[in-house]
C-alpha positions in Angstrom: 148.6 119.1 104.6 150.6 115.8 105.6 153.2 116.9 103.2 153.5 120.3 103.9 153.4 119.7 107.8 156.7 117.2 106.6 158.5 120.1 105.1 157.6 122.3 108.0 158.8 120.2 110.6 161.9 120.1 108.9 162.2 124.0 108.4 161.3 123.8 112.0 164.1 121.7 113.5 166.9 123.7 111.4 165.4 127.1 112.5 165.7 126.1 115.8 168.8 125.0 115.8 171.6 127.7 117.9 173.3 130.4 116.2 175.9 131.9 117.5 176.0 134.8 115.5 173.0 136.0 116.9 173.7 135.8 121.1 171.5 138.9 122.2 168.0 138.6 124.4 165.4 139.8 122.4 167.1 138.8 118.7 167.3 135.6 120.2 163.9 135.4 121.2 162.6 137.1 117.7 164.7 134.3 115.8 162.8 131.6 117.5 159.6 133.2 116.8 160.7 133.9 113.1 161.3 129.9 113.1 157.6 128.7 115.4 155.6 130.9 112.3 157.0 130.4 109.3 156.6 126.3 109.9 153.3 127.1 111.0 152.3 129.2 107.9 153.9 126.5 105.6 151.1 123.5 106.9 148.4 125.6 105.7 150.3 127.4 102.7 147.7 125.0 99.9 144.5 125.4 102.2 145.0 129.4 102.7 147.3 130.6 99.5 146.4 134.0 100.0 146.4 134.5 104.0 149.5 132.6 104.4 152.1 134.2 101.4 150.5 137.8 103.1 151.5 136.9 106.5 154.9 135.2 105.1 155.5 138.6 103.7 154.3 140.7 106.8 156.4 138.5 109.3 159.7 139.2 106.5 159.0 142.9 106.4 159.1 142.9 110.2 162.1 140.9 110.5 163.9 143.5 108.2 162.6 146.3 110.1 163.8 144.6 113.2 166.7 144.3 112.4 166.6 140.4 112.7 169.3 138.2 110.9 168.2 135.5 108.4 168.2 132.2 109.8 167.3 129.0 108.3 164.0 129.5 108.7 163.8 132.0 106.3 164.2 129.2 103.5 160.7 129.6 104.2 160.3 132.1 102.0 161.3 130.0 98.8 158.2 128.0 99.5 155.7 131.4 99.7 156.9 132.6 96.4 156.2 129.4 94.7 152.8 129.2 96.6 151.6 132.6 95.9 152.2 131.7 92.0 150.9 128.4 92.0 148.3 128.3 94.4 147.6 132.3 95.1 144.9 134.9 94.0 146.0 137.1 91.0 147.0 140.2 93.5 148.5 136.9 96.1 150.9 136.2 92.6 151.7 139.5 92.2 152.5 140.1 95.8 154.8 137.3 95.8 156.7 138.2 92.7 157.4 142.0 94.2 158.3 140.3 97.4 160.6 138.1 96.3 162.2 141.1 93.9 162.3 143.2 97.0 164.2 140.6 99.0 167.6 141.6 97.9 167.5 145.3 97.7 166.0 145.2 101.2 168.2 142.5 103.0 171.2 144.5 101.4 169.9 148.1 102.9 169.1 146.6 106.3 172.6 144.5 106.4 174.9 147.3 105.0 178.0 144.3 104.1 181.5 145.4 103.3 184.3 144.1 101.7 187.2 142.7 103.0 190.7 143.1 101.0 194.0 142.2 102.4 197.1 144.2 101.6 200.7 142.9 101.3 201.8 143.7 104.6 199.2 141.5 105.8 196.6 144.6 107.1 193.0 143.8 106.5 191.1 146.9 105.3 187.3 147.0 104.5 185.1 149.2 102.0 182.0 149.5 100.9 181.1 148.1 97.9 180.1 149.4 94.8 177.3 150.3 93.0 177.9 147.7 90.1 178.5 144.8 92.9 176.1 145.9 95.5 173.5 145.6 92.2 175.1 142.2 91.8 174.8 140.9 95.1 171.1 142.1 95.1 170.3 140.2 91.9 172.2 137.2 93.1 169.8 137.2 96.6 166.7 138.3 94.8 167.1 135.4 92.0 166.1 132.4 94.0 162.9 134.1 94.8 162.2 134.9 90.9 163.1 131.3 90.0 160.4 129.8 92.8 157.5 132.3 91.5 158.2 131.1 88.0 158.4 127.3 89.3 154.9 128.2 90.6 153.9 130.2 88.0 154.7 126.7 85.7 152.6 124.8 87.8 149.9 126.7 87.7 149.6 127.0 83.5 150.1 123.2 83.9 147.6 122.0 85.9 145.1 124.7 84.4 145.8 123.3 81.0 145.2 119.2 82.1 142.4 121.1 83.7 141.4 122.0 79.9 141.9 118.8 78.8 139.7 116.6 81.2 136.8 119.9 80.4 138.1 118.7 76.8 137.5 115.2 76.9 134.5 115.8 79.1 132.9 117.6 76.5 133.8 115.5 73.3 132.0 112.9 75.4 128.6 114.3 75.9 128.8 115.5 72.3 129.7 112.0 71.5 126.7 110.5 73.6 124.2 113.3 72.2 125.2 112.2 68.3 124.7 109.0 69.5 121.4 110.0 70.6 120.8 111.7 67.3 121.4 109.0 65.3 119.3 107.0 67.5 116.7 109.0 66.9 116.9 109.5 63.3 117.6 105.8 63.1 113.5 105.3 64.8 112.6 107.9 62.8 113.5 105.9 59.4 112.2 102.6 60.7 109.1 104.0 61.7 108.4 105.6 58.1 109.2 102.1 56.7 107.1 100.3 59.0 104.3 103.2 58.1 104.5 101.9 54.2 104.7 98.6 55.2 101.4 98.7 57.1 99.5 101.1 55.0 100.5 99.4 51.7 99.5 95.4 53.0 97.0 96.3 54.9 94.6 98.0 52.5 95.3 95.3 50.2 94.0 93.0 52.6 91.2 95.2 53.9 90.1 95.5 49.6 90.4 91.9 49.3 88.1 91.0 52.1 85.7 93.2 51.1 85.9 91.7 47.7 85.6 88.1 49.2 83.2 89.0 51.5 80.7 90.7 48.1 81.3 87.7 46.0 81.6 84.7 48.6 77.8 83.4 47.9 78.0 83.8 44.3 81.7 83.1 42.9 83.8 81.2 45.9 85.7 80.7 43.7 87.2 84.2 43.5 86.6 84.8 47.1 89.1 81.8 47.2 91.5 83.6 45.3 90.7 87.2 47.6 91.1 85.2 51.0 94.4 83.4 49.0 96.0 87.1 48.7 95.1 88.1 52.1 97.2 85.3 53.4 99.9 86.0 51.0 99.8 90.0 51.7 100.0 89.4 55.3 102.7 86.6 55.1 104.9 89.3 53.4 103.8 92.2 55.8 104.7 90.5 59.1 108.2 89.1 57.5 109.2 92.9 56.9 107.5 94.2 60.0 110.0 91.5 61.4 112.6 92.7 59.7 112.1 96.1 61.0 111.4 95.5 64.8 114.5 93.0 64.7 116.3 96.2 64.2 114.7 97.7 67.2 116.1 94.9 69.5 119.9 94.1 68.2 122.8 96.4 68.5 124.2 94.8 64.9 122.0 96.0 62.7 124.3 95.9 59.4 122.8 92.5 57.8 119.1 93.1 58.9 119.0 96.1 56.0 119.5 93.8 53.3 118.1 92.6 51.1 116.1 95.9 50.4 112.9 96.0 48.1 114.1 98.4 45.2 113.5 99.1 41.1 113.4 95.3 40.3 110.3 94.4 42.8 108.6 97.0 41.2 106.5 94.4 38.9 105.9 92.5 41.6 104.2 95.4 43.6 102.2 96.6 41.0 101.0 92.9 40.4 99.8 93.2 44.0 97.9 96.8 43.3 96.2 95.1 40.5 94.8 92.4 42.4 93.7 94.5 44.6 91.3 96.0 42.0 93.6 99.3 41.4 94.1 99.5 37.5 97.8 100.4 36.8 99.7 100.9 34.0 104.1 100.8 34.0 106.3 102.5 32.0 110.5 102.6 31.7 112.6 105.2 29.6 116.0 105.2 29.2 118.5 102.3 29.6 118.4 100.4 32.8 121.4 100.4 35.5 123.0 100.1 38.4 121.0 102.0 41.3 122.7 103.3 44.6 120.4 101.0 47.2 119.4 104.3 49.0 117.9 105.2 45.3 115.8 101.6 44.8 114.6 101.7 48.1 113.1 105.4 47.6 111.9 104.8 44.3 110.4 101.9 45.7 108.8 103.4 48.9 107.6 106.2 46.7 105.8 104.4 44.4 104.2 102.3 47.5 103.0 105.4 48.9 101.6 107.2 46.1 99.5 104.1 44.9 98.4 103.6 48.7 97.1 106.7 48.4 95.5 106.1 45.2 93.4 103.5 46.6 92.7 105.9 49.5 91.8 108.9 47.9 91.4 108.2 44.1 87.6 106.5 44.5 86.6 103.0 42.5 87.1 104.0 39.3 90.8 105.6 39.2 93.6 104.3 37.3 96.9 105.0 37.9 100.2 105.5 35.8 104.1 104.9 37.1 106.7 106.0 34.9 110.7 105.7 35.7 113.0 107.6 33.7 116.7 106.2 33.7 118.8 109.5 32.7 122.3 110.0 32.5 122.8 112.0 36.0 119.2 111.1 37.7 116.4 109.4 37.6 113.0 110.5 37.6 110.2 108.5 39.0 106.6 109.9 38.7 102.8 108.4 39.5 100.1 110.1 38.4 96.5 109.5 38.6 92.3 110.3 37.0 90.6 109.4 40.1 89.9 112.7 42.8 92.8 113.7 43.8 93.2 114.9 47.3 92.7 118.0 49.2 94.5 121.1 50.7 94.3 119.6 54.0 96.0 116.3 53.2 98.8 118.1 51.7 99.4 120.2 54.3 98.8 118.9 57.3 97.8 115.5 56.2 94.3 115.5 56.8 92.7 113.2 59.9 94.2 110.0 57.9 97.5 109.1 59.3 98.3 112.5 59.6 100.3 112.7 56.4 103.1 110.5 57.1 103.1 109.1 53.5 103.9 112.8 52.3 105.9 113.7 54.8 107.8 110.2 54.5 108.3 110.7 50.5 110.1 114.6 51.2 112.3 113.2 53.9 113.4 110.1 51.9 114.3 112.0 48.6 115.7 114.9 51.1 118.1 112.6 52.4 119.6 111.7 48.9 119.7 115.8 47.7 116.5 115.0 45.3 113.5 117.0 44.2 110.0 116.0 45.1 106.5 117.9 43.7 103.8 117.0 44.6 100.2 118.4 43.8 97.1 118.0 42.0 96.8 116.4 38.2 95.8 119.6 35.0 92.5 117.6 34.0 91.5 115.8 37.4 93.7 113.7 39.6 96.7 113.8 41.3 100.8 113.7 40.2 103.6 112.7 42.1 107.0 113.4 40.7 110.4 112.9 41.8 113.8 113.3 41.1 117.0 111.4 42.5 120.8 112.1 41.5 123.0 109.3 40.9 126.5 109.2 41.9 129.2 107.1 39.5 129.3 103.6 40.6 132.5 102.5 41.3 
């Protein structure tokens, strides 16, 4: 409004400047009301688009029924037709634009003009004009009108398309914070299926051990010695991985905390641990060893954790359990099978009242995420299988 209430002032101070064309009592006194509205129209012309371009054009419609001659107030009117485009209603625009079309034809009805020639005896004669100029002249007082709707009409696309672009940016910023969130998410998720084997793998190693210690403690200390002496050692490895893992949870920079990663290699070395804790296992390789994808060790790893966890769990004193790995030409093929129980409907489906079947749940996620093939289900002759299948991709 301070700016407009500028440019009105100055409309204002032209307006009311004296014309001397237009010397009669009542035109006079219409001229100088023209020039008090239109200025007062223009400081509210943002605030009230559509009630001031529909007075603008109600005052001009009675100043060309009234006979009234333009002033410089009626400059006025340039600034309407660009408001009703650029600030107005859809019906406001098009009033505006039929206004400001209108101005010409009308101003030339009401004002009747003739043309002047001069002969060569020096006699001044006048005529009307004709029908191509009079359409000339009507264009030519109509155009500045057209030109200030369009100027508005401009403005308007303008600011509606930065409009677009802030809604733009605006949105490509939640989306951004809500993958952020996602990956977040499936970031805790993945942590807290590694921290799951971590925990269920160590610690019922430990929990056998003790009990083995604490059976044979008064009658071989010796091997309660050794038990106690793999309780330390399980738990040593168990709280440097848990470690490992919650260290994740509390640093933004995350990349060196993933590696090393436990993978085909440490396999030996796990199964070394199952045996000790009293779990008979036997390990078997096809197929020429090579380079794994680290997402591939680390699932054949985790796998093989799991299912002998569950072994343990599930497959009662006497099982014995068998892990094969089959390096192929496009995949690899990891299975675990088992004599002992097996396991029932209710821990493969929901996961029984156990740890509610994170192991399972954790093993079809992991080879989900690297497009593999996971069955799982009970043994032909007693027992339990677990196979699975992981592409490789060409290493590079």
């Amino acid at each position: 409004m301070v700016v407009d209430s500028a440019w009105a002032s100055v409309v204002l101070f032209f307006g009311l400047l004296p014309n001397s064309a237009s010397d009669e009592g009542w035109r006079f006194d219409a001229q100088i009301l023209v020039a008090l509205l239109l200025p007062a129209l223009m400081v509210f012309r943002r605030r009230f688009p559509d009630v001031t371009v529909a007075g603008a054009t109600g005052i001009a419609l009675g100043q060309i029924a009234a006979n009234i001659d333009p002033g410089a107030s009626s400059i006025a009117y340039l600034v309407f037709a660009y408001t009703g485009a650029a600030f107005g209603q859809k019906w406001t625009s098009r009033l505006a634009l039929v206004a400001g079309a209108s101005a010409g034809p009308l101003v030339y009805w009401r004002m009747h003009p003739v043309k002047t020639t001069i002969d060569a005896t020096g006699d001044a004669h006048t005529r009307a004009y004709t029908l191509g100029e009079a359409a000339l002249i009507m264009l030519l007082m109509s155009t500045p009108f057209i030109l200030c709707w369009a100027w508005g009409r401009l403005t308007r696309v303008r600011r509606a398309y930065l409009t677009e672009l802030e809604d733009r940016a605006a949105r490509l910023e939640r989306e951004r914070d809500a993958q952020s969130k996602v990956a977040v998410a499936a970031e805790r998720a993945r942590i807290a299926r590694e921290l799951h084997d971590v925990v269920a793998h160590n610690v019922s190693v430990m929990i056998v051990q003790a009990d083995g210690a604490a059976y044979v403690l008064d009658n071989n200390p010796h091997q309660a010695k050794q038990a106690l002496t793999t309780i330390a050692t399980t738990g040593r490895q168990a709280l440097v991985e848990m470690r490992r893992l919650l260290g994740v949870l509390r640093t933004n920079d995350t990349t060196d905390d993933y590696v090393p990663q436990p993978g085909v290699e440490e396999l030996p070395e796990l199964l070394d641990q199952v045996r000790t804790a009293g779990l008979h296992v036997d390990y078997t390789t096809t197929g020429a060893p090579k380079d794994l994808p680290r997402g591939v060790e680390l699932t054949v790893y985790r796998i093989v954790q799991e299912a002998l966890t569950n072994v343990r769990k599930h497959g009662g004193p006497h099982a014995h359990a068998h892990v094969t790995v089959d390096y192929g030409d496009r995949e690899l093929a990891v299975q675990i099978e088992d004599d002992g129980r097996g396991t029932t409907t209710e821990h493969l489906t929901t996961g029984g009242t156990d740890g509610q079947g994170h192991g399972l749940i954790g093993m079809r996620e992991r080879v989900g995420m690297i497009n593999g093939n996971l069955d799982i289900g009970p043994r032909p002759g007693g027992g339990f299988r677990i196979r699975a299948t992981l592409p490789l991709k060409t290493a590079h």
